[in-house]
C-alpha positions in Angstrom: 12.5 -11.4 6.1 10.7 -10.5 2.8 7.2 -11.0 1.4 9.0 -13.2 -1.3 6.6 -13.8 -4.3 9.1 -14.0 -7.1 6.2 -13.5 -9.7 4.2 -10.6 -8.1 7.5 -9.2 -7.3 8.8 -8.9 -11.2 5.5 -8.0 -12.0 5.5 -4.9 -9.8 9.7 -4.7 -10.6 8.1 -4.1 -14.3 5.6 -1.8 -13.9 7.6 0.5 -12.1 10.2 0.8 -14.9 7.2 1.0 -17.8 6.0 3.9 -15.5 7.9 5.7 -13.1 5.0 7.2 -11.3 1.6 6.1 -9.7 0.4 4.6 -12.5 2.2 1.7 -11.8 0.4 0.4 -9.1 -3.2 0.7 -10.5 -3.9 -0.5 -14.2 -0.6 -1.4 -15.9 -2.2 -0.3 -18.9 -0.5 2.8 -20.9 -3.6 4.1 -23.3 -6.3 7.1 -22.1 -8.6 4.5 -20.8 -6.4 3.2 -18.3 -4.5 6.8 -17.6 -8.4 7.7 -16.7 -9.0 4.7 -14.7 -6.0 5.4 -12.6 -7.0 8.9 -11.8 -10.5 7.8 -10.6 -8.9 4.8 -8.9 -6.4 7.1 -6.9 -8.6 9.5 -5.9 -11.7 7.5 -4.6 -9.3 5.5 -2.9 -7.3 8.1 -1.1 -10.8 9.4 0.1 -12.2 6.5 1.3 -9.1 5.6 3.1 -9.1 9.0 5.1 -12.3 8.4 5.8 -12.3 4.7 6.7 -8.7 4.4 8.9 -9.6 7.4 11.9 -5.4 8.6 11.4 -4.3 10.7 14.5 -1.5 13.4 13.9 0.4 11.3 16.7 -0.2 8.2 14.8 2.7 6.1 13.5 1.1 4.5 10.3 2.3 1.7 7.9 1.5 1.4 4.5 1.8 -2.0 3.5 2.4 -2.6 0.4 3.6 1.0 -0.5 4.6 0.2 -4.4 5.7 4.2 -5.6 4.4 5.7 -2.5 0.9 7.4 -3.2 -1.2 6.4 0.0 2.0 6.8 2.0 2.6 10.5 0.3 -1.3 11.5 0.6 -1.4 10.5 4.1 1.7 12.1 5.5 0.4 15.6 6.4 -2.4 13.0 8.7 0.5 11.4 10.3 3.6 11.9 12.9 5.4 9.2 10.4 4.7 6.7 7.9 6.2 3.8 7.3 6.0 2.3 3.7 6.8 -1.7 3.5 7.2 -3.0 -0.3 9.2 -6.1 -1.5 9.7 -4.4 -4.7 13.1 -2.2 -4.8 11.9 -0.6 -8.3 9.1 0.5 -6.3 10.7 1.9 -3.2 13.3 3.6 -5.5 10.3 5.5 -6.9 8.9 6.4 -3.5 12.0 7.3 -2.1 12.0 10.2 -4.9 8.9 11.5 -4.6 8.3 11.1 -0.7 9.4 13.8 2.4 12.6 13.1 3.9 10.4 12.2 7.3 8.9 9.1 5.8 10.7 5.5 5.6 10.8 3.1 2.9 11.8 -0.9 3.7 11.7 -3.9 1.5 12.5 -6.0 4.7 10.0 -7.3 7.3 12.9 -7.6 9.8 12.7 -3.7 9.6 9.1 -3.1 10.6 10.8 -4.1 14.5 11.7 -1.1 15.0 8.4 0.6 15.0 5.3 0.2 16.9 1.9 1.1 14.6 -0.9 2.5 15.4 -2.7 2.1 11.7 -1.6 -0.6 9.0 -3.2 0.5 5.7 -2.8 -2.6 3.3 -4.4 -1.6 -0.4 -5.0 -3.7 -3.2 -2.4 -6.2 -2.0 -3.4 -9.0 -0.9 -4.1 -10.4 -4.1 0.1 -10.2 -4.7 0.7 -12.2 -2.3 0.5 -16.1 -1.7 -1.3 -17.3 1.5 2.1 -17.8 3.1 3.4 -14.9 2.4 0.1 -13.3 4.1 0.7 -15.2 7.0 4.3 -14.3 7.9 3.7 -10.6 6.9 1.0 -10.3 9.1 2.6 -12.2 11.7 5.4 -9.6 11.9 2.8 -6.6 11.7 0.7 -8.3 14.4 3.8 -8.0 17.0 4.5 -4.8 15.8 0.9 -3.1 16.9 0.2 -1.0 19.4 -2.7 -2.3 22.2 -5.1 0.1 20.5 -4.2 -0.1 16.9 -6.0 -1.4 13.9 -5.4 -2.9 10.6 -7.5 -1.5 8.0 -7.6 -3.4 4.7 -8.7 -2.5 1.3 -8.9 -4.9 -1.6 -10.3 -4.8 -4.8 -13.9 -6.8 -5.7 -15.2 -8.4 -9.5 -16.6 -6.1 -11.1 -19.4 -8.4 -12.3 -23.0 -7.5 -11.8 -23.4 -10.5 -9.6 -20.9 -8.9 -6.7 -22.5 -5.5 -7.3 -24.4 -4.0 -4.3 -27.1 -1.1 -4.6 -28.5 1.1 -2.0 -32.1 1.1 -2.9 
């Protein structure tokens, strides 16, 4: 079983050849701006993560949505293992290069079985995926939880002044 979104996939199948490295899951764009963007991107998010999801040393963690393997990478030292799920191969390939031997890279749902998490991380992902595909995804994660585990789930907002929230 596969989160099978023929159009996010390609689009993700793409990126990852344009790029070849991290870049490819933030702004697809290839000029300073975006190269900047990324950077900030990847590191506020990495932080707030660690700070947000409570990971154990003796945590089994699964990084949904793994694209190239930068959350699953950055939180491995925090870990006992990782577990990176992505439907995009292109992807995997690249995180399969860069990642330690001790971490695990699937493209099938089916696989997730044989693992029982302790954190899901899910990262600017949802918004890949049709509702269906949400559904059966997080069907399979749901079974696959341990009693005390938690989901932790970070997606992206407008930018627009309207959404914007100020501490005052």
């Amino acid at each position: 079983m596969e989160v099978n979104d023929k159009s996010s996939i390609q689009l993700f199948e793409d990126r990852a050849k344009l790029h070849q490295d991290a870049n490819s899951v933030l702004d697809a764009g290839v000029d300073a701006k975006a190269k900047h963007s990324n950077v900030l991107h990847d590191y506020f998010s990495k932080k707030y993560i660690v700070a947000s999801a409570g990971i154990k040393q003796k945590d089994v963690v699964l990084d949904f949505g793994c694209g190239v393997g930068r959350i699953s990478n950055f939180l491995r030292p925090n870990a006992h293992q990782i577990v990176g799920y992505d439907a995009s191969e292109s992807m995997l390939a690249i995180a399969r290069k860069s990642s330690p031997k001790t971490s695990v890279f699937v493209s099938d749902l089916d696989a997730l079985d044989a693992y029982q998490f302790d954190v899901v991380i899910v990262h600017w992902v949802l918004a890949h995926i049709s509702d269906e595909g949400i559904i059966n995804a997080f069907s399979k994660i749901a079974k696959n939880l341990s009693p005390n585990g938690k989901i932790c789930i970070f997606e992206q907002t407008p930018a627009a002044d309207e959404h914007i929230f100020v501490n005052e």
